[in-house]
N, C-alpha and C positions, 0 to 999 in steps of 0.2 A: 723726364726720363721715362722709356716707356716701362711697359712691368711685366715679370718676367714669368714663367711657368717653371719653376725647378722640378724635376724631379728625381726620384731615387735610378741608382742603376747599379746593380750588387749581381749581376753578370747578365750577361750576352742575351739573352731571351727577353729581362728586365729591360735592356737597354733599347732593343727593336721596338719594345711595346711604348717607351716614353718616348722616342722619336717618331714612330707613325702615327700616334694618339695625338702629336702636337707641342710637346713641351719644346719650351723655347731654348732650354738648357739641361742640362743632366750634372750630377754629381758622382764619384765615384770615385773606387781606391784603387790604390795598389797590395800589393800582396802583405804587405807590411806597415804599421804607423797610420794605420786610419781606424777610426771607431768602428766599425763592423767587422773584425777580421776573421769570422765567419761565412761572409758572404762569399762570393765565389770570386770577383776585384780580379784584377789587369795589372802588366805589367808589363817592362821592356818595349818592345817591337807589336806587343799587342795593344797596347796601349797608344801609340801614334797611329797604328790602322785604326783605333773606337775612335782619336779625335781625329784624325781624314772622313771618318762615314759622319760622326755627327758634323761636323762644316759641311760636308756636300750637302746637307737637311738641313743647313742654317742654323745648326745648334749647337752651340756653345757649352763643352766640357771645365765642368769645376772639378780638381783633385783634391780626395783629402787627405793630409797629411796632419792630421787631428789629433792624437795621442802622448802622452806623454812622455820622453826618451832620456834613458840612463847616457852616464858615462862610456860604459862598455858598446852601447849603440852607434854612436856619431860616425863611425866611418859608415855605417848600414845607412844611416841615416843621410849622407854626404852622396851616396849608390843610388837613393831614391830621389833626391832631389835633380839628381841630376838627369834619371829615366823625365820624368814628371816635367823638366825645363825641355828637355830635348825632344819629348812630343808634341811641343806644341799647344798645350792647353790655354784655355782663358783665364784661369786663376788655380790658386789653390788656398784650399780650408785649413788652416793650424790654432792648435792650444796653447801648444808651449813657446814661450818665448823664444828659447832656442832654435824652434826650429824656425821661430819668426825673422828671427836677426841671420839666418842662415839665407834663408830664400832674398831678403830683403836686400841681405851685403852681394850674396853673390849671382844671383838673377833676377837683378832691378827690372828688367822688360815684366818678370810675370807678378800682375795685382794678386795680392793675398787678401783671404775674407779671414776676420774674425771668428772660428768655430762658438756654436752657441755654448759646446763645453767652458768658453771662457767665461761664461756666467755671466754677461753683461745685462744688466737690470736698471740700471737708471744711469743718468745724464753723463754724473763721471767716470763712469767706468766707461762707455761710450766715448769721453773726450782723453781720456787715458790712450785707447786703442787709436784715436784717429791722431793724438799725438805720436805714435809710434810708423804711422802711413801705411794703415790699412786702407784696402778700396771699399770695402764693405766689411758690415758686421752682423750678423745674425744674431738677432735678440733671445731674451731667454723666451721660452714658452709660456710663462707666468705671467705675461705684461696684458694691461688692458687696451683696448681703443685708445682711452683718453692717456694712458701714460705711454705708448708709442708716439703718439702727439708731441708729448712734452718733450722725449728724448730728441723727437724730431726737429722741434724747434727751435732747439739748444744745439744741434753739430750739423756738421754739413759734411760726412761720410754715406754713405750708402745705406740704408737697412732691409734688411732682408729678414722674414718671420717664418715662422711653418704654422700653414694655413690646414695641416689635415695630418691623422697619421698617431702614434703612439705617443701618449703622456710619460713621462717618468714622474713617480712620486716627487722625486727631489729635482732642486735645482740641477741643470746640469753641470758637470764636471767636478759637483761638490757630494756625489753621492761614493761612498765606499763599501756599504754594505755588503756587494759581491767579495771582493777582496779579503775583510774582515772575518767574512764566516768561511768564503771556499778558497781565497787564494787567488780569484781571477777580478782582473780589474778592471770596471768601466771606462775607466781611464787610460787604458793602454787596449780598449778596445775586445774584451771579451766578457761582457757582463755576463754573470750567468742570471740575470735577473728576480733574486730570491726576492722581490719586493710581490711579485705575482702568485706568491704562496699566502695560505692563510693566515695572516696576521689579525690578531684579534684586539678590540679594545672596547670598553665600556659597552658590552652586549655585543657586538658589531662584528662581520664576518671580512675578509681580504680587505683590513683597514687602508692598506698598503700599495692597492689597484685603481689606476684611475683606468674611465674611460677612454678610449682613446678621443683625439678632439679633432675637431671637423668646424674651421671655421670657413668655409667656401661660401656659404651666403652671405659672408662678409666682405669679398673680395674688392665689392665698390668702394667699399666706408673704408679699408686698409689703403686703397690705392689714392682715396683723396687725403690719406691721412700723409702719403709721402712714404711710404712700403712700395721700393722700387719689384722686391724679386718674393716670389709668392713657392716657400718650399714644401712637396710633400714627404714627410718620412716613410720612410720605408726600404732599405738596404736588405733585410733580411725577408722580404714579403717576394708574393710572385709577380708573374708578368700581368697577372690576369687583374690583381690589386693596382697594378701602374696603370693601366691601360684606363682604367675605372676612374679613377682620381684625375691624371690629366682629364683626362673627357670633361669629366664635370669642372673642373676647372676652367679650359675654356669655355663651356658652353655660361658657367657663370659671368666671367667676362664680360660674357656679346650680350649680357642681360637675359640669354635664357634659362629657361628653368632645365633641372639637371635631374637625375635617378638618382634622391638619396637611397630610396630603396635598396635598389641595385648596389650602390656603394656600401652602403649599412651589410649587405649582405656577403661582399667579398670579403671584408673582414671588418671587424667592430668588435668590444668588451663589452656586450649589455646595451648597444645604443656608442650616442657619440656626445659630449659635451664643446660646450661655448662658455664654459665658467668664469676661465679667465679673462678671456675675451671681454667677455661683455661685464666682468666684474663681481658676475654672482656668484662667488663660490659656497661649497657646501658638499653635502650629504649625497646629493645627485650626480655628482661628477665622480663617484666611483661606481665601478662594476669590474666584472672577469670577464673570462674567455668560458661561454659554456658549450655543452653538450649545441642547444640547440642555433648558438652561433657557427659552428662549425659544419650542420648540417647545410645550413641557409648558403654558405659560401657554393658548394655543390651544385647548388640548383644554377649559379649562373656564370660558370668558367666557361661552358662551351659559349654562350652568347658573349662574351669581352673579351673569347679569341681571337675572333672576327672584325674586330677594332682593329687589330694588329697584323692578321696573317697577310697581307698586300701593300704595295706601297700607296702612303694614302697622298692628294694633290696637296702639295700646305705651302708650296712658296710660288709666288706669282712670278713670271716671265712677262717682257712686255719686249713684243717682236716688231722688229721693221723691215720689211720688203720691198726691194726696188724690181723692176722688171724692166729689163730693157733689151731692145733689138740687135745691138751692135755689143753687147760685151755681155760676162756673165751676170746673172742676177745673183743678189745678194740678200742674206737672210742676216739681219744684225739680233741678239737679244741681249737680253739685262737682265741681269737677277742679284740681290743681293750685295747691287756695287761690282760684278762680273761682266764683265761687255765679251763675250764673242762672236764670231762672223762665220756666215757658209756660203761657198759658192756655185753655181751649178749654171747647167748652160742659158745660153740668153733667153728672152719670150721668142716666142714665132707667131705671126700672124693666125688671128683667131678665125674659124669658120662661120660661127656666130656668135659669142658674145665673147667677151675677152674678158682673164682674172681677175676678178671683183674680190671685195673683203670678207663678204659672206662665204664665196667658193674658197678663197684661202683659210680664213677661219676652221672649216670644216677640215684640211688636214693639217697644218698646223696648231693645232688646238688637239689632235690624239696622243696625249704627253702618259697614255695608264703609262704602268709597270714603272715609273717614276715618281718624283715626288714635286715636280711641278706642274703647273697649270696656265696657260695662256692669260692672262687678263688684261693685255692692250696688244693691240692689233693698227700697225701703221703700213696702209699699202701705197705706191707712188706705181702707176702704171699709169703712165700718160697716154700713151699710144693705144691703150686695149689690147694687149698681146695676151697670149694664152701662155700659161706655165705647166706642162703637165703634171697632175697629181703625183706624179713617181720622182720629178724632182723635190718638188715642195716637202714630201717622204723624207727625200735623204736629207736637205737642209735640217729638217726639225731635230732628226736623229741627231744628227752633227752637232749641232748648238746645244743639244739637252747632254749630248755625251761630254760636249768639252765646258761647260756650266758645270757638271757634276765633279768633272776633273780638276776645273780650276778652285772652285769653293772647296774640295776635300784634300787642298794643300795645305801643308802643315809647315811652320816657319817656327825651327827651334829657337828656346829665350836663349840672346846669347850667353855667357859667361865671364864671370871679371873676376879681380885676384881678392880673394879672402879667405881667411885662414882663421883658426880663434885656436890661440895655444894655453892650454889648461899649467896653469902657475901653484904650484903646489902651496896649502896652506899652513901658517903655522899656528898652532895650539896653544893657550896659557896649558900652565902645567894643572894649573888645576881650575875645573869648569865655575864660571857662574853658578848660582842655582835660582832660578824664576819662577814666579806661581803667577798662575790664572787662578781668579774666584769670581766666581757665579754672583755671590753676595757677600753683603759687608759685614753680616751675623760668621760667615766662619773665618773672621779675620780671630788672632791672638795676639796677647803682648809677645814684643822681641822675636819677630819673627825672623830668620836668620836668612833669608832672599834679599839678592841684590835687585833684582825687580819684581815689582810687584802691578799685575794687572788688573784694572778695574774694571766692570761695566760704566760706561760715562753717565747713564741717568743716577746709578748708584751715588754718584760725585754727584752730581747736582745737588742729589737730596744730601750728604754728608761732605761738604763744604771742606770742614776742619781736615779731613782728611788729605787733602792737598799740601797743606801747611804739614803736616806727619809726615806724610813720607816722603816730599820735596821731589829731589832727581832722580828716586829711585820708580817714581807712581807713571804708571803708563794708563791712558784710559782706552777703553775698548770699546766702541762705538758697535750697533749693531750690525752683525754680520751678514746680513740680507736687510738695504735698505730698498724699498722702491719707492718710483716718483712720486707718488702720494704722500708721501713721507721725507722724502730725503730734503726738503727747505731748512725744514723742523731738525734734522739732524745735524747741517750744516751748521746751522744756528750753534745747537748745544756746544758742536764741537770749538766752534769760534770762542762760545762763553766760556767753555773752561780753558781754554787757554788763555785766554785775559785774564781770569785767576790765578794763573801760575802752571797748569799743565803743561810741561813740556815734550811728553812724547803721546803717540798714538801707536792701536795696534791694529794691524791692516788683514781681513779675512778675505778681503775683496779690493780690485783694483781701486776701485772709488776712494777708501779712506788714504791709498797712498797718494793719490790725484790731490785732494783735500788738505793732507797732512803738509804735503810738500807746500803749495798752496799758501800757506797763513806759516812757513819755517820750521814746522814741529819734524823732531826725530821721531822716521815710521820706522817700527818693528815687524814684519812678514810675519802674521800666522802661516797652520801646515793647510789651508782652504788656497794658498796663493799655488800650491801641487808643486813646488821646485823639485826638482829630480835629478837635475845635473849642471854641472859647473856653468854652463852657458847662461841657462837661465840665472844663476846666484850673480855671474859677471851683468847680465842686462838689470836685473833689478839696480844690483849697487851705481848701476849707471843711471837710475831711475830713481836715485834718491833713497833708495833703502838704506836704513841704518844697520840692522841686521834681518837675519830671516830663520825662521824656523820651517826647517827639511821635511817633505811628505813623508810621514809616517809609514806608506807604500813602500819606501825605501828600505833592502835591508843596511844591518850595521856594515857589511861589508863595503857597500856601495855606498854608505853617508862618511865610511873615513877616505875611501878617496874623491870625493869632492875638491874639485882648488880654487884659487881665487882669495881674494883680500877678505870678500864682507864676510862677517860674524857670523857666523849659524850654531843650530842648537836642533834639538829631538825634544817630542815628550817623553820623558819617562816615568810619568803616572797620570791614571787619569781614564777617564769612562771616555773613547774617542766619539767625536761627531759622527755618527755614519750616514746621514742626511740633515740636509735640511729643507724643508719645505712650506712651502705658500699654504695648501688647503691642510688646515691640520685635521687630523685622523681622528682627534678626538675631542674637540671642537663640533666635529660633523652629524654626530650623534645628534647633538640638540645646542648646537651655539654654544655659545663659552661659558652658558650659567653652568652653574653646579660644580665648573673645573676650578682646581686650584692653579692650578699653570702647571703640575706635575702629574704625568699620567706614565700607562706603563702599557706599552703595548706585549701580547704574548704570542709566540711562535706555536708551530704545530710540535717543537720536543716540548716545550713549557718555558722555555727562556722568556726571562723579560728586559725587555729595553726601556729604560727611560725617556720620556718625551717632554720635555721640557719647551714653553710659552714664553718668546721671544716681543712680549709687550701685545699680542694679540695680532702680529704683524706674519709672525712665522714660529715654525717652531723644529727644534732641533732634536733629533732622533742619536739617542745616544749608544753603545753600547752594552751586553746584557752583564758585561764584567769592566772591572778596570785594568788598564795598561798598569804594569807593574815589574820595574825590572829589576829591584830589590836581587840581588845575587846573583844577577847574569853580565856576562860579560858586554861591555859596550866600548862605543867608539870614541874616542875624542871628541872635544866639543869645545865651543867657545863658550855657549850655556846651555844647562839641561831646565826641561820646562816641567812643571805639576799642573796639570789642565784639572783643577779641582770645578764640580757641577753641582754633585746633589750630596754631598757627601755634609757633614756636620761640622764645627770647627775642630771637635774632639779628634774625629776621623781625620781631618786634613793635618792635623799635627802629627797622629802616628804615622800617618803616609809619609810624612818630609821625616820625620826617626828615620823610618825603615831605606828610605833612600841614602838620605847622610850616613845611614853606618852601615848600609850596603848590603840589607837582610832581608831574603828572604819571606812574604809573610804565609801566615797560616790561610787565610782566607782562599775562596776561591779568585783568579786572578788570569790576563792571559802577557805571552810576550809579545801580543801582537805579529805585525808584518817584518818586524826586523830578524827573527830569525827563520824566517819562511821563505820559501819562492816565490814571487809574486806572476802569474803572466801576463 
């Protein structure tokens, strides 16, 4: 497979610079359902003219439809799919399942990529996606060399990485922290990104900021790794940043050396990092956006306009010329798998030297103000006849004109019959009630939960416990495994179900991959982001036993949910609002000294819990707990207690205050359910 140049295109000026600069492909949205929807993004009738100009330049448009979609959306959502099939594009990017089984059912001609929001990090989650028939999957940004390998080695779907461009603290698609504090969600594409504010921990300034990462000197070692498409980020950056990034990317490529300078300079946090990449992570892989990074970009916009402002040669023609006396001559060319022809009048006898390949070359080969370039040259003039330069003029013209014309046709996906009808669900009268706990210290006698979730090493170390709670005990494997790890985890997961476990709880595709696997009933955590009946119907067709509803969700919008499979909310509980690989405070000085519980603080004084995930990850909590003690809610099959740091004394008053429906004194929030989320 060859390998590809992706790059960003978040509008029209974006778009010119990563088509003239060389990318092999572009990405980009529509006005709605893609993760930047800030950027300035395409749609309709403008959208098939961006994928007509990028095919005349031999580039290939990816659309995103990345986001996650309510109930109330699907007809909007049913409007874009079908702009998006109808223009023509080479693929499109999706998170949510639904919109996956939407594109999948009803425009089978167009390949869908795995968005990297879907948090794919090791092998099953990887074989999860390519059981589903994605064409490509773009990995999480977290992964190394050698555990891109692994995944590689293990499926035979496509993968695709980002090679340059902005870090996110957390995994993607599993970060909420926007949502949680302002109401706007990563997730539905409008992060306001409070992670880029001063976050403090253990002495340490924007715990919260990584660099952005630049792994472009790596381009060799990903491409023999089996990294077919090489993406830069950047949707909300300028033209002057695209133009920068492609460049150095092919110039990496061809083995030469590139302007980190220059690129450091367009834009960059402090520098650029290779942490994950190359496996070192740490302390060095954070920084901000300063004063004097911003000055640096200044100095070199007018010099990477000029990349851009003209069309530059980047796709070869290879032209044939016959010359002959008795009928017209003929200019045939190629490009692309394009064959067109020109005709013009015959040769005429030469006075002294007749059309040679060197004198055709010379106008045939003036392709400026286009984007192609002569690179095989086939002449047939037997006779020595001469062709005037004014014809060989108009052939060229002719053939570059109708080459541009034919490559920038566009061939909409066709359309088949598919429909998905929302079956309204029905409710026990009265809910479940489920706990998650952290550890086996705030378990109590008689605890009055129909399930009960465990961490799985917890069980390892406490055995007895499987024999206790028998059908009710779910074990919870950790929620970010990567290839380094995941042998080891499969393992445990295998052992305790030889013991007698019989279900699992799924934060990530991988453990429902796993769980189904070896016959265990999965239970969906709110990390799986379900958001509407579609998704709830693909899971339960995926084996899901039940699922717990994104927490993004208001109450209004989790009681009309439909469909058979079980669901539930949490209604208490410090929520997840990242997780991530380089922990923040860890970074200070390696993991002596931490307990596995740290607290990071905001610039009001809030603190968040940070909680050490076996040294593996670690989980970034909320600075209160979800608490819906007295407030009105929806039906449910079961309600969850996402118990973390809390004591067993505290996790008992918490299940009081829920069962008898009270209010507490403490401080507390209602979360996203009774808020707007956008």
């Amino acid at each position: 497979m060859e390998h590809e140049i992706l790059a960003p295109a978040g509008g029209h000026q974006q778009l010119v610079a990563a088509v003239r600069c060389g990318a092999d492909a572009v990405y980009l949205g529509t006005k709605g359902f893609n993760a930047r929807r800030n950027a300035d993004n395409f749609e309709g009738r403008n959208l098939q003219e961006v994928v007509s100009f990028c095919h005349s330049h031999g580039v290939n448009v990816y659309v995103t439809v990345n986001t996650l979609v309510t109930d109330d959306e699907m007809a909007e959502l049913s409007e874009t799919a079908a702009e998006v099939a109808a223009s023509g594009a080479d693929a499109v990017i999706v998170q949510d399942l639904a919109v996956l089984d939407l594109f999948r059912n009803k425009y089978p001609s167009l390949p869908i990529h795995a968005s990297t929001q879907c948090a794919v990090h090791n092998t099953d989650s990887a074989l999860f996606y390519q059981d589903l028939g994605v064409s490509r999957i773009i990995l999480a940004r977290e992964l190394s060399l050698q555990e891109i390998k692994k995944i590689r080695s293990s499926t035979n779907v496509a993968l695709e990485c980002f090679v340059h461009g902005a870090l996110c603290m957390s995994l993607s698609g599993g970060c909420y922290l926007s949502s949680v504090i302002g109401g706007r969600s990563g997730n539905r594409g409008l992060c306001a990104q409070p992670c880029r504010l001063d976050f403090r921990c253990r002495g340490r300034e924007y715990v919260l900021s990584l660099k952005d990462m630049s792994h472009i000197r790596h381009l060799r070692e990903m491409a023999d790794a089996g990294v077919c498409s090489f993406k830069i980020e950047g949707r909300m950056k300028r033209p002057e940043y695209v133009a920068a990034a492609v460049t150095a990317c092919r110039q990496a490529l061809r083995g030469e050396p590139y302007d980190e300078a220059r690129l450091q300079a367009v834009f960059s946090r402090s520098g650029f990092t290779d942490g994950y990449f190359t496996g070192k992570r740490g302390k060095y892989m954070f920084g901000y956006r300063s004063k004097e990074d911003v000055v640096a970009a200044e100095k070199v916009f007018d010099d990477l306009r000029r990349l851009y402002d003209n069309e530059q040669p980047l796709l070869p023609v290879k032209m044939s010329l016959q010359i002959q006396s008795d009928r017209p001559s003929v200019l045939e060319a190629v490009c692309e798998g394009a064959v067109v022809r020109a005709e013009e009048r015959a040769g005429i006898a030469a006075r002294e030297r007749g059309t040679d390949a060197e004198h055709a070359a010379k106008f045939l080969g003036k392709c400026g103000g286009t984007p192609f370039f002569l690179s095989d040259l086939e002449l047939r003039n037997d006779e020595g006849l001469m062709l005037p330069p004014s014809c060989m003029n108009a052939m060229r013209r002719s053939v570059l004109t109708q080459l541009s014309e034919t490559l920038g046709k566009t061939e909409a996906h066709p359309e088949t019959d598919y429909s998905f009808a929302v079956t309204p669900h029905t409710f026990p009268e009265v809910p479940e009630l489920w706990a998650r706990f952290q550890t086996t210290e705030q378990l109590w006698p008689n605890m009055p939960f129909d399930r009960v979730i465990l961490p799985a090493n917890a069980l390892q170390a406490n055995p007895a416990l499987i024999g206790e709670y028998g059908e009710k005990l779910v074990m919870e494997p950790p929620s970010l495994v990567f290839p380094e790890t995941e042998d080891e985890v499969r393992k445990l997961i295998q052992d305790l179900a030889v013991k007698g476990v019989q279900a699992l709880w799924a934060e990530n595709q991988y453990a429902l991959q796993i769980g189904r696997q070896l016959g265990l009933r999965v239970y969906g955590g709110t990390a799986l982001n379900i958001t509407n009946s579609a998704s709830l119907h693909r899971y339960a067709a995926s084996d899901l036993s039940a699922a717990t509803v994104s927490f993004e969700l208001s109450m209004k919008k989790i009681r009309r949910l439909g469909g058979e499979l079980p669901r539930g909310y949490i209604v208490y509980g410090r929520l997840p609002v990242m997780r991530v690989r380089n922990c923040p405070s860890a970074a200070a000085g390696g993991c002596s000294g931490c307990s596995g519980k740290s607290v990071l603080t905001d610039r009001t004084g809030a603190e968040f819990p940070l909680l050490c995930g076996d040294k593996h990850f670690s989980t970034l909590l909320n600075s209160v707990p979800l608490h819906l003690g007295g407030k009105p809610q929806s039906p449910a099959d079961f309600r969850l207690l996402y118990f973390t740091i809390e004591s067993a004394a505290e996790c008992r008053r918490a299940t009081e205050e829920i069962l008898s429906n009270t209010e507490p004194s403490y401080p507390k929030t209602g979360g996203l359910y009774y808020r707007t989320v956008k």
